[in-house]
Steps between C-alpha positions, in 0.01 A plus 500: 500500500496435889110357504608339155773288686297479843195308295763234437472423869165337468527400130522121454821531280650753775809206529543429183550892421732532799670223319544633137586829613796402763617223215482801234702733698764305575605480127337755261190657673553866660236513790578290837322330664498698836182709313281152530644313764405808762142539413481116438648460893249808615191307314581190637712479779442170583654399205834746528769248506337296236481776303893573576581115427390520128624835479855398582448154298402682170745773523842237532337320232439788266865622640650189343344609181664841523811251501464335248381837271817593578727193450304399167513860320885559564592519149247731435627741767846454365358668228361798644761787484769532770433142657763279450616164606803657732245719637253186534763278676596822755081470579575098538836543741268772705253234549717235558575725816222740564226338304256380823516824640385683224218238486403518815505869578286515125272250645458691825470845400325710226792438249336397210550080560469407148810730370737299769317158363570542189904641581496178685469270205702692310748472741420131531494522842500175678129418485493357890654804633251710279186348611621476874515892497215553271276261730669673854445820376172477386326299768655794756334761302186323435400343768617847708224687268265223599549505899494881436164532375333161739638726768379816402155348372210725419683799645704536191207534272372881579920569540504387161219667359563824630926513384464246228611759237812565734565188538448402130806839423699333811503150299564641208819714615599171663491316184675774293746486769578148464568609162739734567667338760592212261613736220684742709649360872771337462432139733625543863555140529 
């Protein structure tokens, strides 16, 4: 999968990928970014903050469609078992209050993004407020995996090789953690 991704670095639609897949993530798609942007930044580090630029650009746009999954399907959610509309307006009043937070620390972190996207428009959270902490959020992680990598350059590569099945479990038990972290801890905020 690594030299899969890596050949995107020299591939003449390498943007354009980097594109779909941060756009994708943001609302439906279960893979971030992070896993092309890296190799993308290692294959051409020239080209790092570019390639953080339309990372972060793609992901608050596809984040607004998360939004607007969630604010458009609300009666069909009302319709699932154990949501209800008093439950649906305690969600609104905690985003009235708390809402940017949770954005931003979503868009920051391995918290899957799109699940706090989507809450968001069900909320209706104020839309300028949302894509204020979806765009902060995301340009700090992005463009911090970006300047990561142009630092790091070609040392990274044999690092990578040689731990990338570590690091492939350590990503993983991130993302299930984001998981559980947004079913089980109650917010801190």
């Amino acid at each position: 999968m690594y030299d899969w991704v890596l050949h995107f670095a020299h591939h003449k639609h390498s943007t354009t990928a980097l594109f779909t897949l941060s756009f994708a993530e943001s609302s439906f798609f279960p893979i971030p970014p992070d896993v092309l942007l890296g190799p993308l930044c290692l294959g051409h580090r020239k080209k790092s903050l570019w390639f953080a630029t339309v990372c972060t650009t793609a992901s608050v746009m596809g984040a607004f469609l998360g939004y607007l999954i969630g604010f458009s399907f609300l009666e069909i959610a009302l319709r699932i078992p154990g949501i209800t509309q008093g439950g649906i307006d305690d969600l609104a009043q905690e985003f009235t209050v708390r809402g940017q937070w949770y954005v931003f620390i979503a868009a920051l972190t391995p918290i899957p993004f799109k699940l706090l996207t989507i809450t968001a428009g069900v909320a209706e959270m104020n839309l300028v407020v949302f894509g204020l902490a979806c765009l902060i959020g995301r340009a700090i992680r992005f463009y911090a995996v970006a300047i990561l990598f142009w630092a790091i350059g070609p040392k990274a590569s044999p690092f990578i090789d040689k731990y990338f099945n570590w690091l492939a479990f350590g990503f993983v038990a991130l993302l299930v953690g984001g998981f559980f972290a947004i079913k089980y801890v109650k917010p801190l905020l």
